[in-house]
C-alpha positions as semicolon CSV with decimal commas, in nm:
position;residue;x (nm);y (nm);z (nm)
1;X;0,908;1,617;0,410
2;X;1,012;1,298;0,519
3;X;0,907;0,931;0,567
4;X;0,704;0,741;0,317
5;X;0,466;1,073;0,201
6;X;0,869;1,233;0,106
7;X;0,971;0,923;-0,105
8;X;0,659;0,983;-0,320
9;X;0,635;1,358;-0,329
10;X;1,028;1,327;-0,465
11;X;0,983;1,134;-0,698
12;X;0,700;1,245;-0,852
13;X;0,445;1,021;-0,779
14;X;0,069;1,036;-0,750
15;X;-0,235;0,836;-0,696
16;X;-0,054;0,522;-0,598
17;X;-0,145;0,271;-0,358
18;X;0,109;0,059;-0,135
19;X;0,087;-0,096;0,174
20;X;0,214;0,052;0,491
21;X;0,314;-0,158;0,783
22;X;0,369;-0,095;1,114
23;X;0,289;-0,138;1,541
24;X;-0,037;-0,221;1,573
25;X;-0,255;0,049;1,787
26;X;-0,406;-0,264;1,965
27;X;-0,061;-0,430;2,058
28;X;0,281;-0,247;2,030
29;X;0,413;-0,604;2,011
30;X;0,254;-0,711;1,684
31;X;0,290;-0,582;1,372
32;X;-0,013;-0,451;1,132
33;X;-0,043;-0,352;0,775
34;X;-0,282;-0,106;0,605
35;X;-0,351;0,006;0,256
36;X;-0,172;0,322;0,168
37;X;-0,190;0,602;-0,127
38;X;0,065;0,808;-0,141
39;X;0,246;0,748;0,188
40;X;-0,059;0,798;0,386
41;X;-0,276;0,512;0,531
42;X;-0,610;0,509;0,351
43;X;-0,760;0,142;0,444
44;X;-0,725;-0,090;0,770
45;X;-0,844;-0,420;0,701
46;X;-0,882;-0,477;1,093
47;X;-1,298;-0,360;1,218
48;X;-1,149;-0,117;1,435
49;X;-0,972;0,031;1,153
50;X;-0,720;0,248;1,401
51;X;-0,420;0,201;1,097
52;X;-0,072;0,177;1,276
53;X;0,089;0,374;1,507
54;X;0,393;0,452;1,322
55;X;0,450;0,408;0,939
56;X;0,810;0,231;0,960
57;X;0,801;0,046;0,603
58;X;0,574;0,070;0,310
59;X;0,547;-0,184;-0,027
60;X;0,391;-0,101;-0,374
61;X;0,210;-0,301;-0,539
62;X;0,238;-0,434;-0,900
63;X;0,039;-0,629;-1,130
64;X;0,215;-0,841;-1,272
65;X;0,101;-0,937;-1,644
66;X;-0,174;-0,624;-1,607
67;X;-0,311;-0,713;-1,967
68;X;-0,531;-0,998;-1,815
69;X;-0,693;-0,708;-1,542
70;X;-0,813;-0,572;-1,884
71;X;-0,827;-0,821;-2,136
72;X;-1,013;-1,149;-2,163
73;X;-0,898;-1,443;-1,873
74;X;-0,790;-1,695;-2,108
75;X;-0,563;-1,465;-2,244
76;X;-0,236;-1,611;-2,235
77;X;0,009;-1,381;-2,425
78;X;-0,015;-1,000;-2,409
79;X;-0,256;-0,870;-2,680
């Protein structure tokens, strides 16, 4: 397997999301990004939702600090 779906399935990973970027179906010119989970496109943010035509790059995202996603908002050092 190759492309993004073979960097995950190599290393091991599951049930991550990332963001996949790419042409965009509507103009070859432009390019669109979509929510991925592992290395497939799972969310456009675009209302015709037709993802990209080609998944050439991919990020993952990180949460930075997570502790305040599950602790109080005026935390300010990690619990």
């Amino acid at each position: 397997m190759t492309g993004v779906e073979g960097v995950f399935k190599k290393q091991g990973i599951s049930g991550c999301f990332h963001e996949i970027s790419g042409q965009s179906p509507r103009d070859s010119s432009v390019r669109h990004s979509c929510v991925g989970r592992d290395g497939e496109w799972v969310f456009d943010p675009h209302p015709i939702g037709d993802g990209v035509n080609e998944d050439l790059t991919f990020g993952i995202f990180v949460a930075l600090e997570p502790w305040r996603f599950v602790c109080d908002k005026t935390v300010t050092e990690k619990p």
